[in-house]
C-alpha positions, -999 to +999 in steps of 0.1 A: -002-346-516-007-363-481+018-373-454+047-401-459+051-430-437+077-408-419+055-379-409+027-403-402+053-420-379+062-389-359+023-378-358+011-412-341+039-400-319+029-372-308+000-382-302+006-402-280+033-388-257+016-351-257-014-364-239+005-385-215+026-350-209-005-331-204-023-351-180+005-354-160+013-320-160-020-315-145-022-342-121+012-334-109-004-301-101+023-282-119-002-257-124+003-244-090+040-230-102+035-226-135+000-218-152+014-206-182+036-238-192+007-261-184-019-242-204+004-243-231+008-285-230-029-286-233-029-263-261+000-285-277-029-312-275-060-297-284-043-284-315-026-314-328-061-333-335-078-305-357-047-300-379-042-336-386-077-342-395-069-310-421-040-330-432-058-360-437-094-343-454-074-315-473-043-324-484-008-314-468-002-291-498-036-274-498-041-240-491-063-246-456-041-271-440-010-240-449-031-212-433-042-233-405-009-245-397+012-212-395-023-198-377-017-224-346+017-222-349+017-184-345-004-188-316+015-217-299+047-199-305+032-167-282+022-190-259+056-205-258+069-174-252+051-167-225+058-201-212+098-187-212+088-156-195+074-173-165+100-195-162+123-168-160+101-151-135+099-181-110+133-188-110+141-151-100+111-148-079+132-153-043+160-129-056+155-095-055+190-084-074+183-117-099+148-103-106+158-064-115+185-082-140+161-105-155+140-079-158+164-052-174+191-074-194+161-098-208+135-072-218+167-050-236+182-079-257+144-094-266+138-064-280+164-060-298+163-099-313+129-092-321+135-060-339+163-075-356+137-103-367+113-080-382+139-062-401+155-097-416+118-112-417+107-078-439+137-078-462+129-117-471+115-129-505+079-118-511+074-155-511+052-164-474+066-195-467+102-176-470+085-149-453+074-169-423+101-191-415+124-159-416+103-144-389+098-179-369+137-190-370+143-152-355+116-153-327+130-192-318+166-175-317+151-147-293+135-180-275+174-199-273+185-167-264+163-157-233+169-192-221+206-194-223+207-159-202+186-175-180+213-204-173+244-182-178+226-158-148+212-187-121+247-203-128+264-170-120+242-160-091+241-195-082+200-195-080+184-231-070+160-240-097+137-269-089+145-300-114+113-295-131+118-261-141+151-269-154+143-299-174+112-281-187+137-248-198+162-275-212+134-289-231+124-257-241+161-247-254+169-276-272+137-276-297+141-232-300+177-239-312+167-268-332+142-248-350+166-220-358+186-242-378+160-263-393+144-228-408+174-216-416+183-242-439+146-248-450+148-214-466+176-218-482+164-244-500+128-244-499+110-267-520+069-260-527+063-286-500+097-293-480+085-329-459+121-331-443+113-299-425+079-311-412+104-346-397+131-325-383+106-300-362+085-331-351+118-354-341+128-322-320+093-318-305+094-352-294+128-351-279+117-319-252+084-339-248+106-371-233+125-348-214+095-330-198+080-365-192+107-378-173+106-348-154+063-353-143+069-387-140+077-384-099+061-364-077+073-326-080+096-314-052+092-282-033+110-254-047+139-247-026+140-218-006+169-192-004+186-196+027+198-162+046+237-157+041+259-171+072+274-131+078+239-116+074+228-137+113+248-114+133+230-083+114+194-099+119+199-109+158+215-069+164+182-058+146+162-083+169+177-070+201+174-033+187+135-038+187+132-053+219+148-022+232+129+000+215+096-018+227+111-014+264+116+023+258+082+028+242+066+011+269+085+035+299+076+065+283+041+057+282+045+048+322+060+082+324+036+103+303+007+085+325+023+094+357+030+130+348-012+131+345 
């Protein structure tokens, strides 16, 4: 069984707006903020070739083109995550109170999602493909999760995100949530090879690569900077002049301790 016109469709697709993603990305030098985002864009790329060429020599239904897809998958999914986690971490970088939450009230409810997930993705039908898009629609919820806090908390604390990093987190969102729903349905009616699934996680793909190409196709802004609250200036000029004092002190008790030589 090979691909339909559809999936062949979407594949020319993505083929050609992931490496128009990745070398921008790079040539934008978006590596500079965030490593782990453009590593993953070329891994999005490098992987895509190999498993269509098992698609296309194998068979979409054969037992290869299966392991090797949920293999990559696996692995891009990590990476993905990853991807999240440094997003979060730039965006709280500046801000010392946003960084201890981030830290704290991210790590606690990931955990918990992803225990959850193991315990949902265990009690599911000995089946694997029921198996493994139990486990992947739960770590994509931890995914939509981690990113909506993110919002919810530079919203509340009123954090300036570059527009790169927000586009790329929107991206990001809006295919995790996507998948959650199109594994949840898939395995409620699974089918020995469901081809609708395959359309629906491509067509979703496709919409966060637009979204992060319109974001790399100008030249990436600096990051703006935290500016020091208006009632902190008195504090820090009181603090200036107590230096200088203290410096002018200093310096008469060494005159002093000289002279008493």
């Amino acid at each position: 069984m090979g691909l339909t016109t559809a999936e062949l469709v979407l594949w020319y697709v993505s083929m050609l707006l992931e490496p128009i993603v990745c070398v921008l990305a790079f040539r934008r030098r978006l590596y500079r903020e965030l490593p782990v985002f453009s590593g993953y864009t070329a891994a999005v790329l490098v992987h895509g070739l190999p498993l269509y060429w098992v698609y296309h020599r194998m068979g979409y239904a054969s037992r290869p083109a299966f392991y090797f897809f949920w293999t990559t998958q696996a692995a891009l999914l990590v990476w993905r995550g990853a991807a999240i986690g440094e997003l979060a971490w730039t965006a709280s970088r500046p801000y010392l109170g946003l960084r201890v939450v981030m830290k704290w009230l991210v790590a606690a409810s990931s955990s918990t999602l992803l225990a959850v997930a193991l315990w949902f993705a265990v009690q599911a039908p000995s089946q694997l493909p029921a198996f493994v898009l139990s486990l992947e629609r739960d770590l994509e919820l931890t995914a939509a999760a981690v990113l909506l806090m993110l919002f919810l908390l530079t919203l509340h604390y009123d954090v300036n995100i570059g527009i790169i990093q927000r586009r790329i987190a929107i991206g990001l969102f809006l295919y995790s949530l996507a998948q959650v729903v199109n594994n949840a349905v898939s395995k409620e009616w699974l089918q020995p090879y469901f081809h609708w699934w395959k359309i629906v996680r491509l067509t979703s793909f496709h919409v966060a690569l637009v979204i992060w190409l319109i974001a790399l196709l100008k030249p990436i802004p600096p990051v703006p900077t935290p500016e020091l609250p208006s009632d902190l200036q008195p504090i820090r000029a009181v603090m200036s002049q107590g230096t200088e004092v203290m410096h002018a002190l200093s310096g008469r008790l060494t005159r002093f301790r000289r002279r008493l030589r």
